[in-house]
ZAKETI-64647 format. One record per residue (C-alpha): residue number from 1; residue in three letters; x, y, z. Coordinates in nm, 3 decimals, m for minus. Example, Ala and Ser with C-alpha at 12.3 -4.5 7.8 and 13.67 -1.06 7.14 Angstrom:
REM ZAKETI-64647
{rec 1 ALA {1.230 m0.450 0.780}}
{rec 2 SER {1.367 m0.106 0.714}}
This chain:
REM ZAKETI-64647
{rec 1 UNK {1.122 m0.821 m0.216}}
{rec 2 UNK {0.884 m0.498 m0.286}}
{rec 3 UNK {0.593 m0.462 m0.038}}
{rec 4 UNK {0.278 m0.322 m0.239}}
{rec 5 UNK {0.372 m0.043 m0.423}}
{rec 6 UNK {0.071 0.162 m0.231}}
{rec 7 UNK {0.276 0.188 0.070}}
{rec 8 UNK {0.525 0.447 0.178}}
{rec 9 UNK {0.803 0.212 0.230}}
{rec 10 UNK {0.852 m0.019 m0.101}}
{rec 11 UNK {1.049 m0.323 m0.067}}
{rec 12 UNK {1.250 m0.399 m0.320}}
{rec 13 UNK {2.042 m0.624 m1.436}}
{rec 14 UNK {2.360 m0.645 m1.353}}
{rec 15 UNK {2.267 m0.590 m1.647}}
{rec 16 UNK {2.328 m0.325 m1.891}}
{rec 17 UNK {2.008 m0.158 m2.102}}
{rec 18 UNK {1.877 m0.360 m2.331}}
{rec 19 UNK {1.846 m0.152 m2.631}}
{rec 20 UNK {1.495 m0.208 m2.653}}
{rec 21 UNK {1.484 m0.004 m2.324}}
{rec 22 UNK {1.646 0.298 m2.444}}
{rec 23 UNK {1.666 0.422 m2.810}}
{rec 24 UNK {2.018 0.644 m2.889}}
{rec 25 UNK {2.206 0.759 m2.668}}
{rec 26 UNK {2.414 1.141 m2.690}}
{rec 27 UNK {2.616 1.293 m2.579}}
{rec 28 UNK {2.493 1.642 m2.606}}
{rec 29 UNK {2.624 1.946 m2.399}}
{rec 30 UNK {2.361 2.231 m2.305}}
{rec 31 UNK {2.514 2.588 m2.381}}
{rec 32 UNK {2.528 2.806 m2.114}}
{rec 33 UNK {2.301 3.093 m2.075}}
{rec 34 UNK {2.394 3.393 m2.189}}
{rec 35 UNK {2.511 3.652 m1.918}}
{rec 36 UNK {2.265 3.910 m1.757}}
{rec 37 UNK {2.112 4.104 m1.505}}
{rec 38 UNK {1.884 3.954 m1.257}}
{rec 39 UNK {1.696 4.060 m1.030}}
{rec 40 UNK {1.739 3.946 m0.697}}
{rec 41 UNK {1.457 3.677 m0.711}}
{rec 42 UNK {1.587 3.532 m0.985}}
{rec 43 UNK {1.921 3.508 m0.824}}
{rec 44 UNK {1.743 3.334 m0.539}}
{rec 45 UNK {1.587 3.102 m0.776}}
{rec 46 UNK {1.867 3.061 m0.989}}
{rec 47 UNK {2.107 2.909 m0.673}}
{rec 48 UNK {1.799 2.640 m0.547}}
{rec 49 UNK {1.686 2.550 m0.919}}
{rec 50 UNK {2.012 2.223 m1.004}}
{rec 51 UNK {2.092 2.236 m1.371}}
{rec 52 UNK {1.972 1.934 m1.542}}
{rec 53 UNK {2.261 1.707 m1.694}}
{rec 54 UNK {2.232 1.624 m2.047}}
{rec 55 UNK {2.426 1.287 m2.051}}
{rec 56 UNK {2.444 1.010 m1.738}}
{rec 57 UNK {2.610 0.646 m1.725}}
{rec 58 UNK {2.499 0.348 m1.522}}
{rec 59 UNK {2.771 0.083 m1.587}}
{rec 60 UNK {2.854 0.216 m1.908}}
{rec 61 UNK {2.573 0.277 m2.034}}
{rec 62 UNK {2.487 0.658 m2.174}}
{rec 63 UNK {2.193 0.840 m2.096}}
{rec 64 UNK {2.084 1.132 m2.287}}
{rec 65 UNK {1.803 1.331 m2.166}}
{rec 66 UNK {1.597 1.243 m2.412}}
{rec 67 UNK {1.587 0.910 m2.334}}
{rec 68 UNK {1.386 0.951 m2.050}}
{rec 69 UNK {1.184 1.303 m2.101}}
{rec 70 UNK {1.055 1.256 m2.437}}
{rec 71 UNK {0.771 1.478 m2.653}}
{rec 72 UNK {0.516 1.126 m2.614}}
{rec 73 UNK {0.140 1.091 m2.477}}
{rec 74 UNK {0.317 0.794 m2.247}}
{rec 75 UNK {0.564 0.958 m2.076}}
{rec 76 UNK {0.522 1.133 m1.742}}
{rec 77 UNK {0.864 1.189 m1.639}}
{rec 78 UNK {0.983 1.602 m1.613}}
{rec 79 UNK {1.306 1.722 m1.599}}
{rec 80 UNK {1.269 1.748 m1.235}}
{rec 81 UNK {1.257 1.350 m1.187}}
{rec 82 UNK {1.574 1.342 m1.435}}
{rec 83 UNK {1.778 1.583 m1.257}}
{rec 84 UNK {1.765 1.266 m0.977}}
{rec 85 UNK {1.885 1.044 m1.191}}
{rec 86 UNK {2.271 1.000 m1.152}}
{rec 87 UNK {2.297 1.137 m0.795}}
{rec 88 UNK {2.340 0.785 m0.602}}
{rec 89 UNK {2.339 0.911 m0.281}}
{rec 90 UNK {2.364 0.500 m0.146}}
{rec 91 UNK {2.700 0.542 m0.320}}
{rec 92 UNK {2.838 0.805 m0.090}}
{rec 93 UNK {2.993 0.687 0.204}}
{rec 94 UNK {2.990 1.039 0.434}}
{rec 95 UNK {2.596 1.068 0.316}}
{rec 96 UNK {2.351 0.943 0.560}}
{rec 97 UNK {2.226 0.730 0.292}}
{rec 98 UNK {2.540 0.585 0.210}}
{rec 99 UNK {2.618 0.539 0.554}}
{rec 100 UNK {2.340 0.334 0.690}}
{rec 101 UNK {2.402 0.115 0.364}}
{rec 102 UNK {2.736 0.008 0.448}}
{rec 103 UNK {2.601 m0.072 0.775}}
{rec 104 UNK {2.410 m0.303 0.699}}
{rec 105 UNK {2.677 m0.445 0.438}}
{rec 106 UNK {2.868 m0.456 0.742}}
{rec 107 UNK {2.632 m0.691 0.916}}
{rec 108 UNK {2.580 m0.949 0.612}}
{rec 109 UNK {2.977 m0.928 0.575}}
{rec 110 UNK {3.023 m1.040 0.920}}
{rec 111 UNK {2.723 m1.253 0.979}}
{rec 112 UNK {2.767 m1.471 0.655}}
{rec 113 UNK {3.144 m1.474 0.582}}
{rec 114 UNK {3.094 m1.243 0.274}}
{rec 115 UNK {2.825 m1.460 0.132}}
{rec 116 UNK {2.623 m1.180 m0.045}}
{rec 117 UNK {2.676 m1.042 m0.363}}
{rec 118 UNK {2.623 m0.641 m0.392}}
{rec 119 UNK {2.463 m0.489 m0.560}}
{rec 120 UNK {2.419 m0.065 m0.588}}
{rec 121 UNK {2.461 0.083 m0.929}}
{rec 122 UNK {2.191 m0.098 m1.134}}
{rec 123 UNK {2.033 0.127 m1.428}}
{rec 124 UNK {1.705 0.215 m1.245}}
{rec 125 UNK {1.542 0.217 m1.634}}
{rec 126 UNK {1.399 m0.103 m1.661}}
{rec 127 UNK {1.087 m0.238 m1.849}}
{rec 128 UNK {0.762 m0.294 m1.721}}
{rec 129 UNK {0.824 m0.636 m1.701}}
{rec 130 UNK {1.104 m0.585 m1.500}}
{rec 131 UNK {0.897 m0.365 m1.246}}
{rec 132 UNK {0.525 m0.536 m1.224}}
{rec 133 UNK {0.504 m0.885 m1.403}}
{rec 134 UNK {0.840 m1.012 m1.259}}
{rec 135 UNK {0.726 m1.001 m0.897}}
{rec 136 UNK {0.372 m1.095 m0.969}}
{rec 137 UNK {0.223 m0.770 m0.928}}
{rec 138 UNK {m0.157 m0.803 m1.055}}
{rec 139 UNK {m0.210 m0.669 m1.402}}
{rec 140 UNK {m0.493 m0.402 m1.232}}
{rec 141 UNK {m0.276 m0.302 m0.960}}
{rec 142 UNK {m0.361 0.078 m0.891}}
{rec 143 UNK {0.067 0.081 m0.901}}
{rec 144 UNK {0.077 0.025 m1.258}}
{rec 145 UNK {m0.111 0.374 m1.318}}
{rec 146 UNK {0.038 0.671 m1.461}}
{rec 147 UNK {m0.099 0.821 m1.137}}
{rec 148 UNK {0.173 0.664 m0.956}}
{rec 149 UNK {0.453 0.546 m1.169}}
{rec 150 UNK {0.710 0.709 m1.390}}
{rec 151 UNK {0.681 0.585 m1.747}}
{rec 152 UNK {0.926 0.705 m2.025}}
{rec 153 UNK {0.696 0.478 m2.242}}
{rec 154 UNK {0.411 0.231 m2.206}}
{rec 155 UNK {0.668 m0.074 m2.193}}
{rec 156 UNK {1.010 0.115 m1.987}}
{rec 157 UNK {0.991 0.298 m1.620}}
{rec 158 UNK {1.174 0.421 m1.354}}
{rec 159 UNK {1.182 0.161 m1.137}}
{rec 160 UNK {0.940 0.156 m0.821}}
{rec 161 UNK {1.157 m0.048 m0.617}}
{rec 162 UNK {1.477 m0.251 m0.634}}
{rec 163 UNK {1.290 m0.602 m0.689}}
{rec 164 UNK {1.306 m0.497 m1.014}}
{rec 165 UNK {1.613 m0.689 m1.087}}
{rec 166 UNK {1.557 m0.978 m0.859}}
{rec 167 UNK {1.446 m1.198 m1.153}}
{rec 168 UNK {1.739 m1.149 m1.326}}
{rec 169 UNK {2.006 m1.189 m1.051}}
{rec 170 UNK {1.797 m1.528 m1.029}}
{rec 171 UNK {1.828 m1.630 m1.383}}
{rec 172 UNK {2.211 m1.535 m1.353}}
{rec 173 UNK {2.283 m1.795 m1.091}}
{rec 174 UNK {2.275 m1.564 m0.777}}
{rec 175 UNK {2.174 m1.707 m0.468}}
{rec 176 UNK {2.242 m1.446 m0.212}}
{rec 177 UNK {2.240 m1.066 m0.294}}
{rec 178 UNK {2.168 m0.734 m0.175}}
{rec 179 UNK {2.088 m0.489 m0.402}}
{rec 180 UNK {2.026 m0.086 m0.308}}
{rec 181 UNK {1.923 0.174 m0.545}}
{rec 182 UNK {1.721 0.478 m0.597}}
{rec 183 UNK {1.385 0.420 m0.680}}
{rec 184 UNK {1.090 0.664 m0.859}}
{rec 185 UNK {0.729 0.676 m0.752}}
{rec 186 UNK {0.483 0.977 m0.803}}
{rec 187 UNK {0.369 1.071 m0.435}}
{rec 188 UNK {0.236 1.380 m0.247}}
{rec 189 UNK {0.443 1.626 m0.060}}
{rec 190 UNK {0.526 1.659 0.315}}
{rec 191 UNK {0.815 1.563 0.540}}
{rec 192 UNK {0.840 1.192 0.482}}
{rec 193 UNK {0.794 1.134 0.117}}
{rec 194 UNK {0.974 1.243 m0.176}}
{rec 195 UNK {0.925 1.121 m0.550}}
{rec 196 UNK {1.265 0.968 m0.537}}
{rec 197 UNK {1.415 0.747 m0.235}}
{rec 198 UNK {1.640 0.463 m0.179}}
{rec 199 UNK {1.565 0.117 m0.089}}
{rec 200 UNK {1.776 m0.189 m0.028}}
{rec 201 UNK {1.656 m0.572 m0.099}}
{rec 202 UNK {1.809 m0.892 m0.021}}
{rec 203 UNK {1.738 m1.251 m0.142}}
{rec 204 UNK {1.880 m1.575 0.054}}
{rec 205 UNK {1.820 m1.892 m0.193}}
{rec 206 UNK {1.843 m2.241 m0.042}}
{rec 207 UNK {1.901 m2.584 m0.147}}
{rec 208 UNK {1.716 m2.890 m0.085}}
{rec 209 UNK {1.982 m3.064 0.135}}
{rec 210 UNK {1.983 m2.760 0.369}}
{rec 211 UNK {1.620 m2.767 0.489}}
{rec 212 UNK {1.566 m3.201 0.497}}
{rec 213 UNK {1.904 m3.205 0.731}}
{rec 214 UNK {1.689 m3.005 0.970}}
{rec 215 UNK {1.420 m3.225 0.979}}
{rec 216 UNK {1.196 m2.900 0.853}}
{rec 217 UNK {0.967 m2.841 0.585}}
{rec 218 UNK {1.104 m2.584 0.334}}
{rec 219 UNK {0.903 m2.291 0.389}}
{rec 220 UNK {0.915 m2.331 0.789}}
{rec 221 UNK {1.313 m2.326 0.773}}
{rec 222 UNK {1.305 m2.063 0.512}}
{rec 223 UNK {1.072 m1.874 0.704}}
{rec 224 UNK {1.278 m1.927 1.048}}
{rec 225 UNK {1.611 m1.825 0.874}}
{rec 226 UNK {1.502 m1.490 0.812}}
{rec 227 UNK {1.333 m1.362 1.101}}
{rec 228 UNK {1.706 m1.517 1.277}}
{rec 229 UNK {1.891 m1.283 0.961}}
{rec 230 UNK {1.618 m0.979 1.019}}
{rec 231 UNK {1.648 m0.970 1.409}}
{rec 232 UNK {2.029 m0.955 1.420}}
{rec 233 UNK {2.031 m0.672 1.167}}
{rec 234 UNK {1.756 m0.499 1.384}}
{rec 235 UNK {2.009 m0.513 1.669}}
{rec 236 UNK {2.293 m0.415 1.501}}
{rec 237 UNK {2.175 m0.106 1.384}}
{rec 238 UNK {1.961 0.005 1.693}}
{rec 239 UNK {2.068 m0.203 1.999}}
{rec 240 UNK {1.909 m0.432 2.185}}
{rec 241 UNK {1.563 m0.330 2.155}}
{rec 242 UNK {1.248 m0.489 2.136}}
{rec 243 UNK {1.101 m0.636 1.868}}
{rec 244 UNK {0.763 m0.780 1.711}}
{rec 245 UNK {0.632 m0.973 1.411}}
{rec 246 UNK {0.320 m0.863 1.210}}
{rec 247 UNK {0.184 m1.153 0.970}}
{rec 248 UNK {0.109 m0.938 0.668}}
{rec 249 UNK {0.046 m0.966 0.293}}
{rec 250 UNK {0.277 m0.952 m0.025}}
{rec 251 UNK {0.108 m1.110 m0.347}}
{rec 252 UNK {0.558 m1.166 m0.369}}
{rec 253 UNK {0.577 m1.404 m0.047}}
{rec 254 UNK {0.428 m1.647 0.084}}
{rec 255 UNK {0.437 m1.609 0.425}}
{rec 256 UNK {0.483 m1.244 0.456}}
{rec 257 UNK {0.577 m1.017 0.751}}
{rec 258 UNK {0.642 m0.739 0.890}}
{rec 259 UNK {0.913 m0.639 1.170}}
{rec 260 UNK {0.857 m0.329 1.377}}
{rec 261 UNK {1.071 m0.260 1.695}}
{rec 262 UNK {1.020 m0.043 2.001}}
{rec 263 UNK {1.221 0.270 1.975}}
{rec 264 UNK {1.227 0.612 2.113}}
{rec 265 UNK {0.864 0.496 2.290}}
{rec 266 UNK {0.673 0.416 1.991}}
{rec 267 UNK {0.647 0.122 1.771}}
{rec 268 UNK {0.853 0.150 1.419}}
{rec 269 UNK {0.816 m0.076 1.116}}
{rec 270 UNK {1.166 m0.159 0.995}}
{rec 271 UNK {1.103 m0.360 0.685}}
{rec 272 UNK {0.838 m0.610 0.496}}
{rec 273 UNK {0.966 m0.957 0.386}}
{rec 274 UNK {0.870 m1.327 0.361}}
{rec 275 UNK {0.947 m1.627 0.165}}
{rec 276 UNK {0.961 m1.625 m0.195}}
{rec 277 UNK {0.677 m1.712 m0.426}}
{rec 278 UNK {0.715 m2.035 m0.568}}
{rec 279 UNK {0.655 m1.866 m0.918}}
{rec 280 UNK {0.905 m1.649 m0.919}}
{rec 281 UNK {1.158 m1.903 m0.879}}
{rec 282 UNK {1.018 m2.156 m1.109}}
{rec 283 UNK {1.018 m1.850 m1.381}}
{rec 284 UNK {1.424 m1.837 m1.256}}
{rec 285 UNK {1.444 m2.219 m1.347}}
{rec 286 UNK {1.522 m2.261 m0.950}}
{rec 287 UNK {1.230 m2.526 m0.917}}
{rec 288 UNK {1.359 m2.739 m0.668}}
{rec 289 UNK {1.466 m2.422 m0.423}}
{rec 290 UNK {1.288 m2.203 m0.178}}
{rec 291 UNK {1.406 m1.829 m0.109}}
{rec 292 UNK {1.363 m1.558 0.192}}
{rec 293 UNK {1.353 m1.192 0.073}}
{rec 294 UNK {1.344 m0.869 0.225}}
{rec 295 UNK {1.333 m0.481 0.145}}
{rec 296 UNK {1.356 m0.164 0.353}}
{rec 297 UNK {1.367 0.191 0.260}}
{rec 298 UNK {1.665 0.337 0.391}}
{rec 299 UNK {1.541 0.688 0.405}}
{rec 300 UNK {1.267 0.607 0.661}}
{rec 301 UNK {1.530 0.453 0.893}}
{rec 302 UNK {1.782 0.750 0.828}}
{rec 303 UNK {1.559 0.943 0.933}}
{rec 304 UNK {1.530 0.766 1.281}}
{rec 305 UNK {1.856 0.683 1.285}}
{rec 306 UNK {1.991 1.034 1.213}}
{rec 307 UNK {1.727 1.232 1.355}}
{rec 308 UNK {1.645 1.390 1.045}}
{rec 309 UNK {1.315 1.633 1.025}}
{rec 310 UNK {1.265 1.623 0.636}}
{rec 311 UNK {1.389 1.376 0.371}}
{rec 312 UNK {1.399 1.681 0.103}}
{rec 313 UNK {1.730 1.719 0.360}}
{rec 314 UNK {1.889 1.439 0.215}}
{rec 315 UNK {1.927 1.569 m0.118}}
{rec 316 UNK {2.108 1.910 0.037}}
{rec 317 UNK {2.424 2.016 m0.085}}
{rec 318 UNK {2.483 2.269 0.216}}
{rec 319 UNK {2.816 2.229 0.408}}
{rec 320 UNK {2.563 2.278 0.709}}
{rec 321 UNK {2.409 1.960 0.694}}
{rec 322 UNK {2.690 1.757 0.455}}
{rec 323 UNK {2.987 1.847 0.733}}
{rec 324 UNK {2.780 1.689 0.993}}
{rec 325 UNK {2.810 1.302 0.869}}
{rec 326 UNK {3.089 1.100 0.845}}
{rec 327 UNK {3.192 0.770 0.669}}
{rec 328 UNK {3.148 0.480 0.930}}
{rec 329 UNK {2.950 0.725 1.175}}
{rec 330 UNK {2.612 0.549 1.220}}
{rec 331 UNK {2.353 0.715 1.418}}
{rec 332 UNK {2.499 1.084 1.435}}
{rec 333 UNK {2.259 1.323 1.527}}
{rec 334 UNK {2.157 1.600 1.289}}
{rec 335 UNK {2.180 1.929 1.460}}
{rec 336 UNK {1.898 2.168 1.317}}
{rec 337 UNK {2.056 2.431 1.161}}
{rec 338 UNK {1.767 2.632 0.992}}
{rec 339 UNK {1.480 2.853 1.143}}
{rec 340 UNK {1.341 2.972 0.845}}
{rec 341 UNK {0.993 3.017 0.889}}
{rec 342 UNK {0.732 2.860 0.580}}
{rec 343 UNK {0.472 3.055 0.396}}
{rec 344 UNK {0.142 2.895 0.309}}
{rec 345 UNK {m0.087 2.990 0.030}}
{rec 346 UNK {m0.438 2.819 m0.023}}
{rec 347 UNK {m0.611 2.757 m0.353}}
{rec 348 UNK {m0.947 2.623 m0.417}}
{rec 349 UNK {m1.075 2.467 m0.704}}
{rec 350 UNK {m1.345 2.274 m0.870}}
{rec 351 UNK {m1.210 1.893 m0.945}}
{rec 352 UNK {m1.333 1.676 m1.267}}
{rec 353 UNK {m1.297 1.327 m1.262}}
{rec 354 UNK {m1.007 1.246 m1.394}}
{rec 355 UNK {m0.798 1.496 m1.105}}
{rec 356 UNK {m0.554 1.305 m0.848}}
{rec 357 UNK {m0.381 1.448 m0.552}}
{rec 358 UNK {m0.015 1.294 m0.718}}
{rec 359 UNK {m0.105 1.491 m1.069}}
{rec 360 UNK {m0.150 1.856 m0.851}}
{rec 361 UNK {0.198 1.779 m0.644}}
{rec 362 UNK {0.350 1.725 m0.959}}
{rec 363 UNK {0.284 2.008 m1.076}}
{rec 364 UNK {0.360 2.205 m0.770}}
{rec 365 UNK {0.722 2.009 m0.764}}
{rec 366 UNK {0.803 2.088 m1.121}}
{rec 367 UNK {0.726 2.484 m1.012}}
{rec 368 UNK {0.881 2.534 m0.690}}
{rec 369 UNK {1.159 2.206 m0.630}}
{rec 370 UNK {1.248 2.162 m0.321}}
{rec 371 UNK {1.067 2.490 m0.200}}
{rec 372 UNK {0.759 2.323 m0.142}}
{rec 373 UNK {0.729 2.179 0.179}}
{rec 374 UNK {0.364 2.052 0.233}}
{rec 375 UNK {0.050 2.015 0.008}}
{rec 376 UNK {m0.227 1.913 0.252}}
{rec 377 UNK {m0.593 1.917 0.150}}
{rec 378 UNK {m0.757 2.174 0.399}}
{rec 379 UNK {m1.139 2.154 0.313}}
{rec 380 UNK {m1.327 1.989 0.034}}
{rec 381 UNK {m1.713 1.994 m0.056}}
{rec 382 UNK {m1.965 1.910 m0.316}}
{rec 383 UNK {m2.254 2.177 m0.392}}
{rec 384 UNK {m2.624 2.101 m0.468}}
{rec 385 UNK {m2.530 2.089 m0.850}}
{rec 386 UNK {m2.268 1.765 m0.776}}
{rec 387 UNK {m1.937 1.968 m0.845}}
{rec 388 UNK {m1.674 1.897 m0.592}}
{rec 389 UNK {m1.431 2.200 m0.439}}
{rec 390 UNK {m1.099 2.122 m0.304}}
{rec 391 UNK {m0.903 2.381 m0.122}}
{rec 392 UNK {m0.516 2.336 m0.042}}
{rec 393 UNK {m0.286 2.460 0.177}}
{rec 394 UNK {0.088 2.452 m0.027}}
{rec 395 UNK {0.364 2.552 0.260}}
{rec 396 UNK {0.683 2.706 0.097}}
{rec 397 UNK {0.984 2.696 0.266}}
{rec 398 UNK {1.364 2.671 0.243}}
{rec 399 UNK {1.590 2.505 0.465}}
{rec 400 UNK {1.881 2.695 0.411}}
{rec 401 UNK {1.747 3.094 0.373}}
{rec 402 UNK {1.445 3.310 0.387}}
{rec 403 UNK {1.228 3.357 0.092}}
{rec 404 UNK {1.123 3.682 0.001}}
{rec 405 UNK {0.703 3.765 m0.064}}
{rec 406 UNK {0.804 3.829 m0.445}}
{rec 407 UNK {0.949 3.505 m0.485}}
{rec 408 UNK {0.662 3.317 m0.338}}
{rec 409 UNK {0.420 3.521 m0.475}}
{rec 410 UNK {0.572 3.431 m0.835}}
{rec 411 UNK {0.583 3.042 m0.726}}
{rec 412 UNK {0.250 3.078 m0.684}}
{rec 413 UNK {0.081 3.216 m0.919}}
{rec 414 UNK {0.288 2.991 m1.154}}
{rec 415 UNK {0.110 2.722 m1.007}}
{rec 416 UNK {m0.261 2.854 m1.043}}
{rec 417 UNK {m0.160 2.894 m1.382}}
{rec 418 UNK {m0.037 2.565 m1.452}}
{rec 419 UNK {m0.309 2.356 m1.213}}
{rec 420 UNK {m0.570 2.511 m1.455}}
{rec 421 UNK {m0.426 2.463 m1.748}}
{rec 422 UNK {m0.283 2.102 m1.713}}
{rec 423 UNK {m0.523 1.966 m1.478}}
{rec 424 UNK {m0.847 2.175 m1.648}}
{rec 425 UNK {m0.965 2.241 m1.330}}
{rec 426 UNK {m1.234 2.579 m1.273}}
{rec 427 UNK {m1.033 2.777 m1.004}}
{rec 428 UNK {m1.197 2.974 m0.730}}
């Protein structure tokens, strides 16, 4: 199940692309750059800045590059967003990521005798079908904007969340199933959100005879079933702690909730689920059935789990944080290994109406990468004549060397440039 797609934590094919979803595919190889001198900068910006693959496969499928970046008014994906694509990091088992998923794998295996069907390396290009109308999201949910969701074109996305491909699975006769995946939303910059995270769903479908032998009505069993599922998985990742409900609200379930568990002192949401909309499984053809689902992001408990500052740590490739993980390890803490101080720059500017917070951090993303470590909004105020400043505080900062006053200088300016241009915004 997805929780709304507002939230930090989104909730929740087999299938191959349709070829409606994609047009050709190539197989094109970039040439290399031709060799030179740098200066030492560049050299620093060369080793952070990932090359961008030209080709990826999902289950056979080929990518190419331009399948997904593409010279059209709809699309809103940069090369930044694609360089994600392809890295699976649910599919490594000595990643944190990897590792809390085969945790919980571990726990349905156990619990259900290898009941649930899995799920992780679903093409996370999917229509907007797939993504909104599938899972009843309203046709003027503020999710379906270009302000918060990757489109390659007005009908195909990067998925928001895994319930993407829950209809499907439906249709194709599953009746329980996990599925994990990466999943792409446009979203502002600090230490617990990233433009690309992982998230894992799960969908229990019963039958008739299994909820009138308990003498309950179907939603009531349904309901009961998956607080039992949710509240041993709760345990068997964190111990015994304790635990609450929240009644909530998914337009996807019907009734929704909310677990959250006492940990470390303070109160933590774990995950959002409920029972199935009736709809969605009458669309599946399951009329006569009721369904519990469920979705967590696995970042936001990796991070608790792990002890993990910032969730741009994840996608690290230095030995200093990779070597400290390993497969089957759960709950290993991180030991800090940069003190690397960050370097904040301000900018003001006049806004227009059409200006969003996600459009700037794009823009500052697709400059710096990883680099940037915070864009907070500092001070904002509208003059006699009804124009409205915004000043922002962007901290720079690596995790894994010091940056030098050229280079951030450089990243800066960069950005002026660009905010102005793209966003046609009056800088102060």
């Amino acid at each position: 199940m997805a929780v709304p797609l507002a939230q930090t934590t989104l909730l929740f094919r087999t299938s191959l692309l349709s070829r409606n979803a994609l047009r050709s595919f190539t197989t094109c190889i970039p040439s290399s750059s031709s060799s030179s001198s740098y200066s030492s900068s560049e050299l620093h910006r060369k080793k952070w800045r990932q090359p961008v693959a030209s080709v990826l496969e999902f289950g056979g499928v080929k990518i190419g590059r331009e399948d997904v970046v593409r010279d059209d008014p709809t699309n809103n994906v940069p090369d930044s967003i694609f360089s994600r694509l392809g890295m699976q990091l649910h599919r490594r088992d000595q990643h944190p990521i990897g590792i809390l998923k085969n945790a919980i794998y571990e726990y349905f295996d156990t619990s259900y005798s290898n009941t649930f069907d899995k799920f992780d390396n679903l093409c996370p290009i999917v229509s907007v079908k797939q993504n909104f109308d599938d899972v009843l999201v309203p046709a003027d949910h503020v999710s379906r904007s270009y302000n918060d969701t990757y489109y390659i074109d007005s009908q195909t996305v990067l998925r928001c969340h895994t319930s993407a491909h829950q209809a499907e699975l439906l249709r194709k006769g599953h009746t329980h199933f996990l599925v994990t995946g990466d999943v792409y939303r446009r979203d502002s910059i600090d230490s617990t959100h990233y433009p690309v995270f992982h998230q894992m769903e799960g969908v229990r479908v019963f039958q008739p005879d299994e909820w009138e032998a308990s003498g309950m009505d179907a939603t009531s069993y349904a309901a009961e079933d998956l607080k039992k599922c949710l509240e041993g998985l709760a345990r068997h990742l964190f111990g015994a702690v304790e635990m609450r409900w929240i009644d909530a609200y998914f337009p996807f379930t019907n009734p929704s909730f909310e677990l959250e568990i006492y940990f470390k002192e303070k109160w933590l949401e774990v995950l959002g689920c409920g029972v199935m909309e009736q709809e969605i499984l009458k669309r599946a053809g399951r009329v006569n059935n009721v369904a519990w689902a469920f979705g967590l992001g696995l970042e936001r408990l990796a991070m608790v789990l792990f002890d993990i500052p910032d969730i741009r740590l994840f996608w690290s490739n230095d030995e200093r944080f990779t070597s400290q993980f390993s497969k089957g390890q759960l709950g290993i803490k991180f030991k800090p290994f940069s003190k690397y101080p960050p370097c904040y720059k301000d900018m003001s500017f006049w806004i227009n109406e059409s200006f969003t917070e996600n459009n700037l951090c794009e823009i500052v993303r697709g400059v710096a990468g990883d680099l940037a470590e915070e864009v907070l909004l500092i001070d904002n105020f509208t003059n006699k004549k009804g124009m409205t400043s915004h000043c922002y505080r962007i901290a720079y900062r690596s995790m894994e060397r010091s940056l030098t006053d050229e280079e951030i200088n450089e990243l800066q300016w960069n950005v002026r440039d660009q905010v102005q241009s793209k966003l046609n915004v009056v800088l102060r």
